[in-house]
N, C-alpha and C positions, 0 to 999 in steps of 0.2 A: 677673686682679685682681678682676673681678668674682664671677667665682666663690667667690675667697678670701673676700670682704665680704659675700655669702649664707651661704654655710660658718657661716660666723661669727657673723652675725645668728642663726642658726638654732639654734646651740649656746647662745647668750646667749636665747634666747628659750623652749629646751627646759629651760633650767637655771633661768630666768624662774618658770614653768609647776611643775616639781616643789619650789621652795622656799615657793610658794606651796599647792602640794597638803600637804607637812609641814607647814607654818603652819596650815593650815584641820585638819590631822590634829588638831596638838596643842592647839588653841585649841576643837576639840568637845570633847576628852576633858577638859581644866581647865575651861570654864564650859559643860559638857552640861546643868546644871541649869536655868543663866540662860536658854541657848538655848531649851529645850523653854517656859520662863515667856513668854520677847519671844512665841514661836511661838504659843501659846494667848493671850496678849491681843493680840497680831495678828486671830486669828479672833473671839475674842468683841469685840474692837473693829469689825469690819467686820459678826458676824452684827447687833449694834446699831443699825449705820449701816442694813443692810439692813431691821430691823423698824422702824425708826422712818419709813422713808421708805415702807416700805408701809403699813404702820398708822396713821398720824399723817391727817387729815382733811385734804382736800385744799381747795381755793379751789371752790367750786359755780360752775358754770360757766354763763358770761354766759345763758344762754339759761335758765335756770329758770321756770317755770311752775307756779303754784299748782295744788293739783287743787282746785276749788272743788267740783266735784261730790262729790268724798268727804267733805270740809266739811260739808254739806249733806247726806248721807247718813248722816254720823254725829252729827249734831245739834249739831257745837261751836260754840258760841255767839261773837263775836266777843273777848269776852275771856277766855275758855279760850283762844284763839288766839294771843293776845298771852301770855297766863303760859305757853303752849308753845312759842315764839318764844323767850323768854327762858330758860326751863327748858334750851332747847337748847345758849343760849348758855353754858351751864355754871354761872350766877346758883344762890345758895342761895335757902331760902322768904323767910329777913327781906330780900334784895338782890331779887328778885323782888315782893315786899310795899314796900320803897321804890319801886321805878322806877312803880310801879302806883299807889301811893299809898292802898294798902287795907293790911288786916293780915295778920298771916302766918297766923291762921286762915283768913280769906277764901282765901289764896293755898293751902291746906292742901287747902280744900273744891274751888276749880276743879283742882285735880290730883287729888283723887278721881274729878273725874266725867270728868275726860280720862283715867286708867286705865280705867273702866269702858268708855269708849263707845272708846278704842282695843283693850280686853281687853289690857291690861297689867299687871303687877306691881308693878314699880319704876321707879325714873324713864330709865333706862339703855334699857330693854322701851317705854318710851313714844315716846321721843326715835327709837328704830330704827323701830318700826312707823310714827310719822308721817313717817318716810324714804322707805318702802318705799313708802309712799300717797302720796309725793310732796307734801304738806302744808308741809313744813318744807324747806329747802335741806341 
């Protein structure tokens, strides 16, 4: 008996197996388009997921320490500090010129002299080197 109800399970489970191998046959060949579409934004949804969790700016961690010394070696003045503190935080010049309470020329001229004495170009070149100098978080 028992034999019989293995037997049997096993035939039901092979016949199982190949109705489902034709299924998956016929169902690539009718939606091969869609499949290969799910398949590539599968990937470019996960390469995404992947760049954004590496690239995306992380929490600065408890432990951060000003370098004063380079401070003081580059001559930035305490409020070049403060318009690079904000500059960092992503602030445009007139949003850097309110929180200051000066003009956006003002705000124009201390980011000239923080390009020069970081040897920077753009604000992008400023914001990394005072990373790299540990100045900023």
């Amino acid at each position: 008996m028992k034999r019989t109800v293995f037997l049997y399970a096993l035939a039901l489970g092979v016949a199982s197996v190949l109705l489902a191998w034709l299924e998956y046959k016929y169902v690539t060949r009718v939606f091969a388009g869609e499949i290969y579409l799910l398949l590539g934004a599968a990937g470019f949804t996960a390469l995404g997921a992947w760049a954004g969790w590496r690239l995306t700016r992380r929490a600065p961690d408890a432990g951060f320490e000003r370098n004063d010394a380079a401070l003081k070696s580059l001559g930035v003045s305490p409020r070049e500090y403060e318009t690079l503190e904000l500059l960092a935080a992503g602030l445009s010049n007139k949003e850097i010129a309110r929180k200051l309470g000066v003009s956006p020329n003002t705000v124009k001229t201390h980011l000239a002299r923080l390009y020069e004495k970081l040897g920077a170009a753009r604000r992008t070149d400023a914001i990394g080197k005072a990373r790299e100098l540990s100045l900023i978080p």
